[in-house]
PLY file of the C-alpha trace (Angstrom):
ply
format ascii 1.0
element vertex 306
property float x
property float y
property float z
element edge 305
property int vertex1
property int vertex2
end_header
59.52 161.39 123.12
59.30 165.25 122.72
56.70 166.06 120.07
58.05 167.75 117.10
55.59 170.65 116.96
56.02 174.09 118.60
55.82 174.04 122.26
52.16 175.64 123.63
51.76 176.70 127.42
49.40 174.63 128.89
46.46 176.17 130.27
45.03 175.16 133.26
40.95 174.44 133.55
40.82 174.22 130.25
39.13 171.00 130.30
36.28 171.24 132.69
36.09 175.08 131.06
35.34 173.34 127.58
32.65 170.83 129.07
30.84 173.26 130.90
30.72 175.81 128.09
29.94 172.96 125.40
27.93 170.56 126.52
26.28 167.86 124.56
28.12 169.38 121.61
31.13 168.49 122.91
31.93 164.91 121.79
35.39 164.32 122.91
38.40 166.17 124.39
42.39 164.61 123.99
45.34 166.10 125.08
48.16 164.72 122.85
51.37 165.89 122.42
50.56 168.83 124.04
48.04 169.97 122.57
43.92 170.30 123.53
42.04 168.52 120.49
38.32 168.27 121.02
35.60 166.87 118.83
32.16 168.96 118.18
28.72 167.77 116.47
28.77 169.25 112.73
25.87 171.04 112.89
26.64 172.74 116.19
30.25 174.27 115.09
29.18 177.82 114.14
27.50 178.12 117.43
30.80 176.18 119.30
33.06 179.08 117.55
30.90 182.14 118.74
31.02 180.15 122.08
35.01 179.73 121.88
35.60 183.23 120.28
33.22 185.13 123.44
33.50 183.22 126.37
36.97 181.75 125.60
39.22 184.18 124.19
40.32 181.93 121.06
40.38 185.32 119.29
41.88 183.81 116.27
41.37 181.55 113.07
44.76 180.42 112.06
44.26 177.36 109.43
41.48 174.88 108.25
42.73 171.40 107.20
41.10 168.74 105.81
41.91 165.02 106.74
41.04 161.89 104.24
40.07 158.51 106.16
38.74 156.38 103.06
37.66 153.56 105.42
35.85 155.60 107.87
31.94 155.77 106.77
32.41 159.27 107.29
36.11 159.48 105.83
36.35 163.19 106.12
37.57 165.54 109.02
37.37 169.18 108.84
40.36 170.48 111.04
39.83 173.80 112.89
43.18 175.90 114.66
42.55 178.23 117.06
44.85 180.85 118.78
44.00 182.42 122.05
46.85 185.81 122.00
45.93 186.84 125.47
46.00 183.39 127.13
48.80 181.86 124.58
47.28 178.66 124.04
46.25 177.03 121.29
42.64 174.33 120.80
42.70 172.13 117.80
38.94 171.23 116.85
37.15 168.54 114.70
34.33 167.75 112.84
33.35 164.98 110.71
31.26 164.85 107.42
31.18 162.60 104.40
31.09 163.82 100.51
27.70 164.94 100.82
26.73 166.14 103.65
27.58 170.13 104.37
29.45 171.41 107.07
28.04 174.73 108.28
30.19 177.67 107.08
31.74 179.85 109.51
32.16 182.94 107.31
29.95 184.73 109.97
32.32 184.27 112.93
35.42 184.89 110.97
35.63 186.02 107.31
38.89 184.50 106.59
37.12 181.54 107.03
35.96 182.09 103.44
39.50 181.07 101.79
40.09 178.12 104.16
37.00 176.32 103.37
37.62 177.21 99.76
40.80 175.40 99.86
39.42 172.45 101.00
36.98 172.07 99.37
39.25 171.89 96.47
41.38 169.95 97.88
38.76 167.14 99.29
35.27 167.90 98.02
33.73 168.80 101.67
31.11 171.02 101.46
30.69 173.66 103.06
26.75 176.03 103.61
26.31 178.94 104.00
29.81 180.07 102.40
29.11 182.66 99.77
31.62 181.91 97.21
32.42 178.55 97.38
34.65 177.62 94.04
37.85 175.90 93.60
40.97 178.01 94.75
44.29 176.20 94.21
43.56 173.73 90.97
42.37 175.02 87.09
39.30 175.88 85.23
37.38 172.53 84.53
39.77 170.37 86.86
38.14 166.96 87.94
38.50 164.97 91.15
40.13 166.02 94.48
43.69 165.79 95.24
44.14 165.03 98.32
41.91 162.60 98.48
43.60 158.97 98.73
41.91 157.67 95.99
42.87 159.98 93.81
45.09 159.21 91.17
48.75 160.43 90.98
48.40 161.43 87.58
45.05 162.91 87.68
41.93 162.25 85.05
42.70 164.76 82.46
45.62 166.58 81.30
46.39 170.01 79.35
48.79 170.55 76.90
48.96 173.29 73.72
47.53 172.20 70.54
49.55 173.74 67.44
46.79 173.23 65.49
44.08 174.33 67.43
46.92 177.77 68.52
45.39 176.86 72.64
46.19 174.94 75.23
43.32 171.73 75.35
42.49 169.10 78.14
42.61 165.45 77.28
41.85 162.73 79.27
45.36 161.32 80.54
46.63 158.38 78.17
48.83 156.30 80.68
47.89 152.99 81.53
45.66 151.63 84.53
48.48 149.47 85.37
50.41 153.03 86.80
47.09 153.91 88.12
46.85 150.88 90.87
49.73 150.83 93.90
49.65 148.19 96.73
51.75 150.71 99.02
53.82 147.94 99.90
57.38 148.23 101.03
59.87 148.01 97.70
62.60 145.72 99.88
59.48 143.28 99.89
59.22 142.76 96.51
56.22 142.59 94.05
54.25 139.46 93.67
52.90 140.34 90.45
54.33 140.88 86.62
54.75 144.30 86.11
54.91 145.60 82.56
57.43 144.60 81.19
58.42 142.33 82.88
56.91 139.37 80.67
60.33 139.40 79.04
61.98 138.12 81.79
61.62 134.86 80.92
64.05 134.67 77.94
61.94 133.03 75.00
59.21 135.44 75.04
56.91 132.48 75.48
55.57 133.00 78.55
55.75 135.55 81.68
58.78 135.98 83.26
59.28 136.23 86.83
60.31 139.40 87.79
63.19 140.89 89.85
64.28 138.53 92.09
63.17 139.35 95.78
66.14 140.65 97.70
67.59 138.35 100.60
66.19 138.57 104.16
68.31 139.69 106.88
68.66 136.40 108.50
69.76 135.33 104.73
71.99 137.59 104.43
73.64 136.84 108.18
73.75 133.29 107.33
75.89 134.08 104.20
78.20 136.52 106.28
78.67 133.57 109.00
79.77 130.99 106.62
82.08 133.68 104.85
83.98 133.74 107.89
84.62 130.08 108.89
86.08 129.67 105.25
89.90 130.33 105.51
91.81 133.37 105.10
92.96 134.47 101.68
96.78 133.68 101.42
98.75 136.73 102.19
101.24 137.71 99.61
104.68 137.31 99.84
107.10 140.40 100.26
110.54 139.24 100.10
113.26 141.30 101.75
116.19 139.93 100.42
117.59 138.34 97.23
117.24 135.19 98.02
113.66 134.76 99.18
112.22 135.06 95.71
108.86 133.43 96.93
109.22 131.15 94.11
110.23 128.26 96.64
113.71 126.65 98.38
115.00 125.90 95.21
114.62 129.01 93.23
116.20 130.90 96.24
119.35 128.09 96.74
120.15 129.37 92.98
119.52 133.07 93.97
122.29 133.09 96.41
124.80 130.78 94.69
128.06 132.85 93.02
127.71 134.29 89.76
130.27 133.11 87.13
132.16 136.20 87.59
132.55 135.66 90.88
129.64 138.27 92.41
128.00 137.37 95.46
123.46 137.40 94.99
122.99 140.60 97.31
121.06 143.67 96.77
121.30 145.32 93.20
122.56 148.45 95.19
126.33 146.90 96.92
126.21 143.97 94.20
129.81 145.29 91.71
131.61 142.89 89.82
135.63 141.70 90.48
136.76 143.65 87.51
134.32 147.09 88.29
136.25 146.76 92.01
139.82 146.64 90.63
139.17 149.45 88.27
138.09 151.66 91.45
140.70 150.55 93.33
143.60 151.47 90.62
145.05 155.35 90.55
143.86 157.66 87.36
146.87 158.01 84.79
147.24 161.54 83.30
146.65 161.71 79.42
149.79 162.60 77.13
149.29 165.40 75.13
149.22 164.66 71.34
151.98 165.57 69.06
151.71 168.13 66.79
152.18 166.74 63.48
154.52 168.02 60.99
153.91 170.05 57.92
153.30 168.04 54.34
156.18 168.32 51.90
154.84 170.04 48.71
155.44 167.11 45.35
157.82 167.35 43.36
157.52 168.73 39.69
154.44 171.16 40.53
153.60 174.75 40.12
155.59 175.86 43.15
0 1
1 2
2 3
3 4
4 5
5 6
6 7
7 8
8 9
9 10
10 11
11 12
12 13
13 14
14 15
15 16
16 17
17 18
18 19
19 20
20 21
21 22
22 23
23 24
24 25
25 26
26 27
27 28
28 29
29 30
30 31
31 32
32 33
33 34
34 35
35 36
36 37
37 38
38 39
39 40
40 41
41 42
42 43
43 44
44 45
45 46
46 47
47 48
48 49
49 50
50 51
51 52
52 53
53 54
54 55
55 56
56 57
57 58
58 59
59 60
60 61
61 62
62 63
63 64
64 65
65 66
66 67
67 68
68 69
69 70
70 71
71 72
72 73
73 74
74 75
75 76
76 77
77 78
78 79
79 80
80 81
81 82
82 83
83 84
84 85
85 86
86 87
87 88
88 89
89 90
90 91
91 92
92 93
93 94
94 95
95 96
96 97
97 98
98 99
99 100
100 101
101 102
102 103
103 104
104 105
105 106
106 107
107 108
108 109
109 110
110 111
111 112
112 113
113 114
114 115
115 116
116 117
117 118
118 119
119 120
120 121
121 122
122 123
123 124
124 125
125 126
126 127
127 128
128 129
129 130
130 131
131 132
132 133
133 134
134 135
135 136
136 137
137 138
138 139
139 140
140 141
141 142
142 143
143 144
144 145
145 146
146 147
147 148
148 149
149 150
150 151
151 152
152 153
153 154
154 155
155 156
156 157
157 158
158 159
159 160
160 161
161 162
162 163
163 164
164 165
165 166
166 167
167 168
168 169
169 170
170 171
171 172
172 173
173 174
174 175
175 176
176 177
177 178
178 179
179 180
180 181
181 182
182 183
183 184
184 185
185 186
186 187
187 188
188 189
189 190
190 191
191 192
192 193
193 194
194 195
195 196
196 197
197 198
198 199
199 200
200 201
201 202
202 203
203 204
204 205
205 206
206 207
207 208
208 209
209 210
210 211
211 212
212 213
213 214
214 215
215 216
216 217
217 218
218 219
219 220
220 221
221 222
222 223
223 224
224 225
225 226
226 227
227 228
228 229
229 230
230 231
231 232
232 233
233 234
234 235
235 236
236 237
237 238
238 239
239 240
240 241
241 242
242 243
243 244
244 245
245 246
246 247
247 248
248 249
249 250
250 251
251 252
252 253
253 254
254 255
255 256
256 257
257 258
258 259
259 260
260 261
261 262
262 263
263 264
264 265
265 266
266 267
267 268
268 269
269 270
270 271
271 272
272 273
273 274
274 275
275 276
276 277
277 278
278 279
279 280
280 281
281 282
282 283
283 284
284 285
285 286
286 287
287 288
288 289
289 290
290 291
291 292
292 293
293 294
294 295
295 296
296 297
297 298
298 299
299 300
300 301
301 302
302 303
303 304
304 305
């Protein structure tokens, strides 16, 4: 598979070139996804940079990382990123250290160094001597613990907020539960097999613990459900009638459908169905309407004022 990262020109003789130049420094060279990674003695990187930077043509510094492996006896790696701009290549190199041993600063060989290791040793607690201002970078005044370490909590050890009373923003240590503390990194379509809070109410009298969520079925559950689904027979398909006399009700409701009305109209569709009377008054002519009389005029009584 392709790697992911930026495509680097390989450069030829660059492994013989890097144990020749390095030597017993050199622990180990890998080319993985390619890329040149190689491994140095801690004590000896200053001197393996100079050696790089001269002889090499890695004229730049681009990035240091930092790289947390909790079960390792010496969990940390300090990650170095090198650019060579006349040869366009790039050499990724390690070293390895533990909380309290230093790593040798390389402020000397390039000064933006300085930052980098600042960073993580904010970030991770390695040390670094030899670098002149070496202080947090990226987290707050009187912050405890390192991030990016694995063991660090997600919600920290302390936490700020501002105090009306006090008119300034105070750290307190953080409130929440251990139980949000602890995660088993397992994977959440597993399920849990222990309470969590509040989950004691699952059992329904209050009693005693509940059980939980229910684990969600397995995939071979879940195809042996689908498989007997479909050997059960097919849900009965609706009946559409198309004429009067298939009602759907059954033979008998549609012999009475299609039987004569009383007036003597056959059972077809509601559009052609006219009674005997409503066809003799179509087929008989239109008479003209007599005018009305006029009527005449009203005598006056007799004996009034006339």
């Amino acid at each position: 598979m392709a790697s992911p990262a930026p495509l680097i020109a390989p450069r030829d003789g660059i492994a013989p070139a890097l144990h020749k130049l390095l030597g017993g420094d050199l622990i180990e060279h890998a080319f993985t996804v390619g890329e040149d990674s190689i491994t140095v003695r801690r004590e000896a990187i200053a001197g393996v940079m100079v050696m790089l930077r001269d002889e090499l043509d890695y004229q730049q510094l681009m990035e240091i990382a930092g790289v947390d492996y909790p079960e390792r006896a010496e969990r940390f790696e300090v990650v170095y990123h090198l650019l060579s701009v006349t040869k366009n290549h790039r050499l990724r190199v390690r070293v390895c250290t533990d909380e309290a041993t230093p790593v040798p600063s390389i402020v000397p060989v390039w000064p933006v160094a300085g930052w980098l290791e600042r960073e993580v040793f904010d970030m991770y607690g390695v040390l670094f001597a030899g670098n002149p201002d070496l202080r947090r970078i990226l987290t707050d005044y009187g912050f405890q613990g390192h991030p990016q370490r694995k063991d660090f909590p997600l919600t920290g050890y302390i936490e700020l907020r501002y105090s009306e009373e006090d008119k300034r923003v105070v750290y307190e240590p953080v409130k929440l539960a251990q139980d949000f503390r602890s995660f088993d990194f397992l994977s959440p379509w597993e399920g849990a097999d222990y309470i969590l809070p509040g989950d004691e109410k699952a059992g329904g009298t209050g009693e005693a613990p509940g059980k939980g969520a229910p684990t969600p079925m397995t995939a071979q559950a879940v195809k042996t459900a689908d498989d007997k689904a479909e050997k059960k027979a097919p849900a009965p398909t609706p009946k559409t009638t198309d004429k009067p006399e298939q009602t759907g009700a059954g033979a008998k409701t549609n012999l009475k459908a299609a039987k004569t009305s009383r007036d003597g109209a056959k059972a077809t569709s509601a559009a052609k169905a006219k009674t005997p009377a409503t066809k003799s008054a179509e087929k008989a002519p239109a008479k003209a309407k007599a005018p009305a009389k006029p009527r005449a005029p009203r005598k006056p009584k007799a004996g009034g004022d006339a």
